[in-house]
Backbone as CSV, one residue per row, in Angstrom:
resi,resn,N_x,N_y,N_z,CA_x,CA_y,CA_z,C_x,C_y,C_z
1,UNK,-34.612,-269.606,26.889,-34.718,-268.868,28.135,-34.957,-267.393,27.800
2,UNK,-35.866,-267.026,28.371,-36.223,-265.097,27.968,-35.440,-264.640,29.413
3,UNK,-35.132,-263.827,29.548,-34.610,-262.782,30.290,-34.940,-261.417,30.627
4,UNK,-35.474,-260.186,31.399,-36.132,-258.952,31.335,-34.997,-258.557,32.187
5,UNK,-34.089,-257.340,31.639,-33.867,-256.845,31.992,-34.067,-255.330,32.216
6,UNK,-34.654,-255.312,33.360,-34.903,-253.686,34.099,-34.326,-252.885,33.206
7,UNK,-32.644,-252.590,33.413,-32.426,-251.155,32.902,-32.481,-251.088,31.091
8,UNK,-33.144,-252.620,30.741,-32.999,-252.193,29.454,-34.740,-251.855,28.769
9,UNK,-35.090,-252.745,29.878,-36.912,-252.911,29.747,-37.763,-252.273,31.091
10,UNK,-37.336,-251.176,31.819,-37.781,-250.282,32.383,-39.281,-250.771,32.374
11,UNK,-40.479,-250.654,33.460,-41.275,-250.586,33.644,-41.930,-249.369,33.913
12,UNK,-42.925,-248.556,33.601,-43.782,-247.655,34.707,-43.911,-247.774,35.849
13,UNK,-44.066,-247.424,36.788,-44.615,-247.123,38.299,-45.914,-247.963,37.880
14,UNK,-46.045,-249.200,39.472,-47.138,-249.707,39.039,-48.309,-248.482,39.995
15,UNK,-49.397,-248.798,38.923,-50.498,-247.895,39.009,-51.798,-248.668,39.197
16,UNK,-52.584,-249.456,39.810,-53.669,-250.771,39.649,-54.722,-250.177,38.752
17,UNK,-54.687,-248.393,38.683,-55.845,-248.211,37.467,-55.611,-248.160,36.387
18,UNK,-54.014,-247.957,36.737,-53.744,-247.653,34.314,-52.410,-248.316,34.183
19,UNK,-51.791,-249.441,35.057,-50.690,-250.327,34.617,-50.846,-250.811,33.134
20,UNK,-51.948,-251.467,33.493,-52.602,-252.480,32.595,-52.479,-252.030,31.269
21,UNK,-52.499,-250.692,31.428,-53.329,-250.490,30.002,-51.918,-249.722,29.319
22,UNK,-50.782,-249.758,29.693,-49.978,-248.800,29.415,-49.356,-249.932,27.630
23,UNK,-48.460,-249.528,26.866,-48.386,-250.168,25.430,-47.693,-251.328,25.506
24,UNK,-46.870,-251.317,26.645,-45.655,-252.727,26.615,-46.402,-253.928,27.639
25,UNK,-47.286,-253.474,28.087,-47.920,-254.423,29.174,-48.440,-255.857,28.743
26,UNK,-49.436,-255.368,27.436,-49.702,-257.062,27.234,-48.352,-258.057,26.639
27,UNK,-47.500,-257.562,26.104,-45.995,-258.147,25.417,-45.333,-258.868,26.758
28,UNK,-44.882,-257.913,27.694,-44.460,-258.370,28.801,-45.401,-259.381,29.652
29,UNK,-46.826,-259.302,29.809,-47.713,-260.263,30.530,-47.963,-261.629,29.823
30,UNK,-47.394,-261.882,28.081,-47.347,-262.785,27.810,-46.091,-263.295,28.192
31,UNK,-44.726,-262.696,28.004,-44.059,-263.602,28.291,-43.856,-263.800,30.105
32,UNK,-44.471,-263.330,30.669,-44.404,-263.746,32.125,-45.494,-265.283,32.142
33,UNK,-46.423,-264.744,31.171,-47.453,-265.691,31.241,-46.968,-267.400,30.765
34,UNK,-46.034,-267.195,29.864,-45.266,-268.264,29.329,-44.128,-268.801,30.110
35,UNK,-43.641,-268.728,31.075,-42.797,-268.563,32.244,-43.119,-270.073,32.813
36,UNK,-41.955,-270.835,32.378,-42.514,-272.112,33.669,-41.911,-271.973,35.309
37,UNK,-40.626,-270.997,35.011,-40.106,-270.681,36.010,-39.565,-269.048,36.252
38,UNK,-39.645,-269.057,37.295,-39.127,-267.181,37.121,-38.195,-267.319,38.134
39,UNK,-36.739,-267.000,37.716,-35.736,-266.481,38.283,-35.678,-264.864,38.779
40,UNK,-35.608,-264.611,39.856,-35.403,-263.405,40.250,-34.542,-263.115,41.115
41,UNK,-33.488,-262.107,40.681,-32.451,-261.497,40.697,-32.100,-260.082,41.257
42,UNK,-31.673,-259.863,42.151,-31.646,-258.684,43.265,-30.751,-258.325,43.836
43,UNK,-29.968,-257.199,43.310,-29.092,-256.569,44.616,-29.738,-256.606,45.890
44,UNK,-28.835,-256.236,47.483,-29.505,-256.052,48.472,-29.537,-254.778,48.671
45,UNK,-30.274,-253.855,48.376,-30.045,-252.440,48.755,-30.978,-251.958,50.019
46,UNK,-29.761,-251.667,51.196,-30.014,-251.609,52.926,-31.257,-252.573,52.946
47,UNK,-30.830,-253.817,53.123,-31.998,-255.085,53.150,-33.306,-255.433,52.935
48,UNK,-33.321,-254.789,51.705,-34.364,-254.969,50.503,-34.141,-254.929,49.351
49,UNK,-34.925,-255.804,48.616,-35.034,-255.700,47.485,-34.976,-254.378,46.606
50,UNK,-34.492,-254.369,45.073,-34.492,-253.288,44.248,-35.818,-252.632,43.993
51,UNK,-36.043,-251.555,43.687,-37.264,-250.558,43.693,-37.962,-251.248,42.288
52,UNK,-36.756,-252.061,41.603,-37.641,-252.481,40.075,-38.263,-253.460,40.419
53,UNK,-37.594,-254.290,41.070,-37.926,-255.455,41.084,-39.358,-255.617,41.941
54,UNK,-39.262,-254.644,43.489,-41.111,-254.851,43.662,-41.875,-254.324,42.578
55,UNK,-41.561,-253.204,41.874,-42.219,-252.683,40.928,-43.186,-253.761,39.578
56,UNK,-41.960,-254.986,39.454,-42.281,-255.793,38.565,-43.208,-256.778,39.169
57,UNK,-42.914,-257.388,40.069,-43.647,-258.127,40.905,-45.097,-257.207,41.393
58,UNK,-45.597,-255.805,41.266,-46.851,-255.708,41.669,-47.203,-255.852,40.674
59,UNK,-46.806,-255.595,39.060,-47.009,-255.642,37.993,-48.127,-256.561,37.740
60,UNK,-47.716,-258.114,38.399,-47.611,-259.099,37.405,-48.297,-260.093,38.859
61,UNK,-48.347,-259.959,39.825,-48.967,-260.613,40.811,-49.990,-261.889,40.465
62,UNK,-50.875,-261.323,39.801,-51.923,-262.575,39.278,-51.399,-263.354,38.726
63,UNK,-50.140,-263.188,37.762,-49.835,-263.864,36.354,-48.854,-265.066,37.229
64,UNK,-48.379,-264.719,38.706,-47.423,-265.418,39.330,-47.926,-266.648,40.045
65,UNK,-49.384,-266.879,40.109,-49.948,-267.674,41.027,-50.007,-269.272,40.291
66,UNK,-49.057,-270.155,41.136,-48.579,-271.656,40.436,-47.531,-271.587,39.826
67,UNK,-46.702,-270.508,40.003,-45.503,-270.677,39.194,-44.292,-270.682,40.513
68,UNK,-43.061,-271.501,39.749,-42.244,-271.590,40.670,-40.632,-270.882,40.956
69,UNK,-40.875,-269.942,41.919,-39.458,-268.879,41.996,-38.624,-269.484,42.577
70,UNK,-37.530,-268.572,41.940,-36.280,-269.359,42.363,-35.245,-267.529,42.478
71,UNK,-34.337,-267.673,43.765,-34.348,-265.934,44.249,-32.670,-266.467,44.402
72,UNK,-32.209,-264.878,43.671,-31.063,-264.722,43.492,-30.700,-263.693,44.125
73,UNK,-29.750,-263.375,44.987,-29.326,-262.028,45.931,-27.620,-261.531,46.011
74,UNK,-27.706,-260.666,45.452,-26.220,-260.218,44.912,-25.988,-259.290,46.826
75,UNK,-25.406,-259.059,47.906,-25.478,-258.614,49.098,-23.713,-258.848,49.308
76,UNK,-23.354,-257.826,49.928,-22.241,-257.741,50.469,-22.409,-258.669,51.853
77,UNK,-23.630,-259.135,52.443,-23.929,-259.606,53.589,-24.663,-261.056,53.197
78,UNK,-25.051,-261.579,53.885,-25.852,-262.751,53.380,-27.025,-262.715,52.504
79,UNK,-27.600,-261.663,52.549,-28.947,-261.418,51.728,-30.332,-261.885,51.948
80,UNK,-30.199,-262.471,53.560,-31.300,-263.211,53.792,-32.972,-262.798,54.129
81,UNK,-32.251,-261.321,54.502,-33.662,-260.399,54.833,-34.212,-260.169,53.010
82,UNK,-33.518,-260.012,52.650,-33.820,-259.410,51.077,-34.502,-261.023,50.229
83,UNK,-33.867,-262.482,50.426,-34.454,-263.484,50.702,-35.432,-263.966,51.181
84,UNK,-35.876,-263.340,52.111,-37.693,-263.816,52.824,-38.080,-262.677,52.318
85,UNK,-38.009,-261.720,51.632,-38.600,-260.878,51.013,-39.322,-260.994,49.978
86,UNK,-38.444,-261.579,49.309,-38.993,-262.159,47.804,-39.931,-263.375,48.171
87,UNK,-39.158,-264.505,48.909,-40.336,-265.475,49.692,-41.465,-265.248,49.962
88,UNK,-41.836,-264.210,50.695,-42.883,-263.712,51.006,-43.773,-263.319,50.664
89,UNK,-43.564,-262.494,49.208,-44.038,-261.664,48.067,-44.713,-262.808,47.441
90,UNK,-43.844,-263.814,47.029,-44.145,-265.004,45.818,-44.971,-266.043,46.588
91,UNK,-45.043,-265.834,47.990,-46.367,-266.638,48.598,-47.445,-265.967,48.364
92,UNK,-47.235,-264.513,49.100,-48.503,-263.785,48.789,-49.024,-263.981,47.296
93,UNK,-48.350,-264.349,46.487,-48.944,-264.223,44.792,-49.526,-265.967,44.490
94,UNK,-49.158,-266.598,45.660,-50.182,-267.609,45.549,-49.054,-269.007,44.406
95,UNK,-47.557,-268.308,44.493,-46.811,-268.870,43.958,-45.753,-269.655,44.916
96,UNK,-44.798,-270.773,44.126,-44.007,-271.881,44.935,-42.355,-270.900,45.502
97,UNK,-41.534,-271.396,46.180,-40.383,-270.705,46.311,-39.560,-271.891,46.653
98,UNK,-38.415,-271.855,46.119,-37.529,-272.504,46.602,-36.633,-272.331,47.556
99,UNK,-36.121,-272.973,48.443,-35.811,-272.520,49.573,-34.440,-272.146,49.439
């Protein structure tokens, strides 16, 4: 099982003209690329998702399409807005969600 953690594996600000090209990008796009499943994991902060976590997800959008998410929500409340959030995202990427 690989694991990315944000505060240890920080991303750039996604950028669509120079993400791509930044030094850690192809390392990280393989192992997303190798991914049979992607767990994603989220505080609810005021009922949304973490600033990394869309960050990672514009990242990697193409690399997500046929793969199947599975959404984790850490919320003092139910987490459900922050839940169709991620749903939503991982449709738009042309990817599965579990309900």
């Amino acid at each position: 099982m690989d694991t990315l953690d944000f505060a240890k594996e920080p991303l750039a600000l996604y950028n669509p003209d120079s993400s791509h090209d930044h030094p850690d990008y192809s390392a990280l796009k393989a192992r997303v690329d190798a991914a049979d499943v992607v767990a994603l994991g989220t505080p609810d902060y005021h009922g949304s998702m973490s600033s990394a976590m869309k960050n990672f997800l514009d990242h990697f959008w193409r690399e997500f399409a046929g793969k199947l998410f599975v959404t984790v929500v850490a919320s003092h409340e139910k987490g459900l807005t922050v839940t169709d959030q991620l749903r939503t995202v991982a449709r738009q990427c042309y990817a599965w969600t579990l309900p």
